[in-house]
C-alpha positions, 0 to 999 in steps of 0.5 A, a space after each residue: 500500500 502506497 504511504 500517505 503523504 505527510 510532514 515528518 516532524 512532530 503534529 497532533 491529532 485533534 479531534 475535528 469537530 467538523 461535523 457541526 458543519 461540514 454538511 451544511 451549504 453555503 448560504 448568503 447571510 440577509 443583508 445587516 442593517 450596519 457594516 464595520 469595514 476596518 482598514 487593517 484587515 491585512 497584514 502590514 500598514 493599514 489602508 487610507 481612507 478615501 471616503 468621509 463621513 456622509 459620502 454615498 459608496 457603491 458596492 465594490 468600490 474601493 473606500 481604502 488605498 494600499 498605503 505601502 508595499 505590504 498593504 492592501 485596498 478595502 472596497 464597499 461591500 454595499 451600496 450605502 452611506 458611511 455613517 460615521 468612522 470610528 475607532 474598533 477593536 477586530 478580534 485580534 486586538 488591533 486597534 484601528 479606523 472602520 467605516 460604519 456603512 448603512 446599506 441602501 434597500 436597493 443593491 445591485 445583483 450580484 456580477 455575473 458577466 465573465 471576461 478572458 483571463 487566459 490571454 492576458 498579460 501577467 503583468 495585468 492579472 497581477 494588477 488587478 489582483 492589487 486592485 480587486 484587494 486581494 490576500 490570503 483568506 488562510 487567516 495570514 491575511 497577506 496581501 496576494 500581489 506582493 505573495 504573486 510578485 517574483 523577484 527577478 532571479 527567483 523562480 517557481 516550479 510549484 504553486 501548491 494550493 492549500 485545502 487542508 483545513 486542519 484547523 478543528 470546527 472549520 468547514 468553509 474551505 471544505 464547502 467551497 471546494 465542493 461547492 466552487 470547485 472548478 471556480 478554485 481550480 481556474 483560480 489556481 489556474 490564473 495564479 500560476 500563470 502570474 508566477 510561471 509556476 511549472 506546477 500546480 499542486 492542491 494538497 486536501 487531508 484523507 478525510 476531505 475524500 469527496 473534494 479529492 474527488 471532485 476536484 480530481 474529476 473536473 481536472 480531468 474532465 477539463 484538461 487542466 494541469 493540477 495535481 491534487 494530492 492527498 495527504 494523511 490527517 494530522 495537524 498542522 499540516 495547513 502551515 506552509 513549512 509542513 504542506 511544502 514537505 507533504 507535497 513536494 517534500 521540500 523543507 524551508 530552511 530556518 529563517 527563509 521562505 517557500 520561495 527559496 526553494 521554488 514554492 509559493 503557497 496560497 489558500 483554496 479560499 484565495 484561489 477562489 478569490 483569484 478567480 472572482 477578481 480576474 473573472 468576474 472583476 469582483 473586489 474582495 468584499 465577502 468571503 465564507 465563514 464557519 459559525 460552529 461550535 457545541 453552543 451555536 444552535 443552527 451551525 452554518 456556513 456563511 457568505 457574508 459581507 466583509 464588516 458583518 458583525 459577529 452579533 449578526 451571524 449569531 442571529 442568523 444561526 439561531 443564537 446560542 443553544 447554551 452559554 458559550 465560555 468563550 467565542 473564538 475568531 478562527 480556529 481553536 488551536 490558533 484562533 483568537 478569543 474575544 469577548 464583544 458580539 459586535 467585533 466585526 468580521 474581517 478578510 481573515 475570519 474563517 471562522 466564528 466559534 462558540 465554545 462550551 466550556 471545559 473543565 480547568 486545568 491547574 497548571 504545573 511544574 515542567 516535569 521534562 517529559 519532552 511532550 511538546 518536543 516530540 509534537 513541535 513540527 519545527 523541530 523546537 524545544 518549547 520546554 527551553 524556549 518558555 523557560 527562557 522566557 519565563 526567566 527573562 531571557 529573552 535573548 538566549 531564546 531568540 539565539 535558539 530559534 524562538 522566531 521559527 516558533 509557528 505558534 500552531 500550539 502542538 505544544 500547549 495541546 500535549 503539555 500535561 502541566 497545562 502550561 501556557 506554552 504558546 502565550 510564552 512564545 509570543 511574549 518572548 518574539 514580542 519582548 525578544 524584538 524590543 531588545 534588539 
């Protein structure tokens, strides 16, 4: 029997949670009476604004310029009036400017007219993908034309797409796969070839089988180049140092990037927005969202318009079926938790979670059982790392790789003295870089 794919080092296995999901289809949430777009729902420099208070927008017009190299456009969901911009805290804890737009009764349809993407020129496709705001809808949130900007000198043989979705509860890549499935592989299409990539690759674990097959029947049914591989379950095989291992078994060396060794990595939910930029010139405005968890009482996946409140997807699953101890934005093992039902949803929300509650652990003493060695993908030792840290020796762990640390929390997830492995690592990069 041929071998599973997979990376080498460490990985867990959490139970996935999927199946609160998993089954339902995607459903465009009833259009809110008030949106929150943010400026900062990218990495690097939040975007400047372009529209005040009181100015009418249209839907998918663009409301935020890029304002640096590691930036990206914001563009309206509706078509509306911008009530007021003010200051909001996103679930990650960013502080920043949004734009409190109230819909119209009236909105335009959806766009429907396709346009030519294989005739033209790179170059084009690369700046309408700037354009259209485009980033990884992994959660990274990095802005997809300067991820699609090769360097001269540099070159891609592969394009992996990631559809691994190893996170637990989540579902909406596996939804769009199913459900936009030869919209994601034309979108893998259009990104190769804005690279000039020799390959392309879709990696999905083995219990996502019907979207290997599914996939794997329209690439053959329409002649297109992709490989779609399918690769053993095990957590976090979605990080871009384990899928380059899993797929084309290349390993990125401390401190580099997938591009170094001829790779470049995008989400199955940015290919899919790769092909709704360039096919249908439609900007970056909504995306899918998993509402899950053991509290939600009418599990769904959603399409919602980006600036959504979380209160309002609540209302649209039917609210809590029991008190929640906690709401997670993302996953749970790299989520953020937050507490405000009206922290509006951004680019990067793949998920909204609401989570009962679980027993307490008390924590203890490290006892060396090397736990957390065994499970880390990168090959770190937390145990040293967090005791460095914990010590206040935040060089001597930056001296011993703390910025390869992925913060994926393998070694939270196995300690049995529940320690607060991963908090400690982004404590010790946060005061590591000050000391530098």
């Amino acid at each position: 029997m041929q071998k599973v794919p997979t990376f080498s080092k460490g990985g867990v296995h959490p139970h996935d949670q999927k199946g609160f999901s998993s089954a339902q289809s995607i459903e465009r949430l009833p259009m809110p009476s008030e949106l929150l777009i943010s400026l900062s729902q990218h990495l690097g420099a939040p975007a400047k604004a372009l529209k005040a208070k009181g100015d009418t927008v249209m839907r998918g017009e663009k409301i935020g310029s890029a304002s640096g190299f590691i930036s990206a456009d914001v563009h309206s969901p509706v078509n509306g009036t911008i009530k007021e911009i003010r200051k909001v805290t996103l679930a990650n804890s960013i502080n920043c400017d949004a734009f409190v737009i109230v819909p119209d009764e009236d909105q335009d349809p959806e766009p429907t007219e396709t346009f030519d993407w294989a005739s033209q020129d790179p170059s084009a496709l690369l700046a309408q993908v700037k354009d259209m705001g485009i980033v990884g809808l992994g959660g990274a949130t990095f802005p997809a034309h300067v991820k699609l900007s090769i360097p001269s000198g540099k070159h891609v043989d592969a394009f992996v797409i990631n559809g691994v979705e190893c996170e637990p509860y989540l579902t909406a890549d596996y939804r769009i796969m199913l459900e936009k499935g030869e919209e994601v592989l034309i979108g893998a299409m259009i990104g190769a070839k804005i690279i000039d990539a020799k390959r392309i690759i879709i990696g999905i674990e083995m219990n996502k089988i019907d979207c290997i097959e599914h996939l794997s029947a329209i690439a053959k049914e329409k002649g297109y180049p992709i490989e779609i591989i399918g690769l053993k379950v095990k957590y976090p095989q979605g990080d871009e140092k384990q899928l380059l291992k899993a797929t084309i078994n290349k390993e990125i060396p401390s401190g580099k990037l997938p591009l170094d060794i001829g790779a470049v990595v995008a989400n199955v939910g940015t290919a899919h927005a790769l092909y709704e930029a360039i096919v249908l010139h439609k900007s970056l405005y909504e995306r899918v969202i998993s509402v899950t968890g053991e509290c939600i009482a009418q599990p769904k996946n959603i399409l919602a318009p980006i600036g959504t409140k979380m209160s309002d997807l609540l209302a649209f699953c039917g609210g809590f079926s029991s008190e929640p101890e906690k709401l997670v934005s993302g996953g749970p093992m790299m989520g953020f938790s937050f507490f405000d039902e009206n922290t509006p949803m951004s680019k990067g929300s793949s998920g909204l979670l609401a989570l009962q509650a679980q027993k307490k652990k008390r924590n203890t003493p490290c006892i060396n059982c090397g736990r957390c060695v065994a499970a880390c993908p990168i090959g770190l030792m937390p145990s040293h790392l967090y005791r460095y840290i914990t010590n206040g020796e935040y060089e001597e762990a930056m001296q011993h790789s703390l910025m390869d640390c992925k913060e994926c929390g393998c070694c939270s997830y196995v300690c049995p003295a529940h320690l607060p492995l991963v908090h400690g690592m982004k404590t010790g990069k946060k005061l590591g870089r000050k000391k530098k």
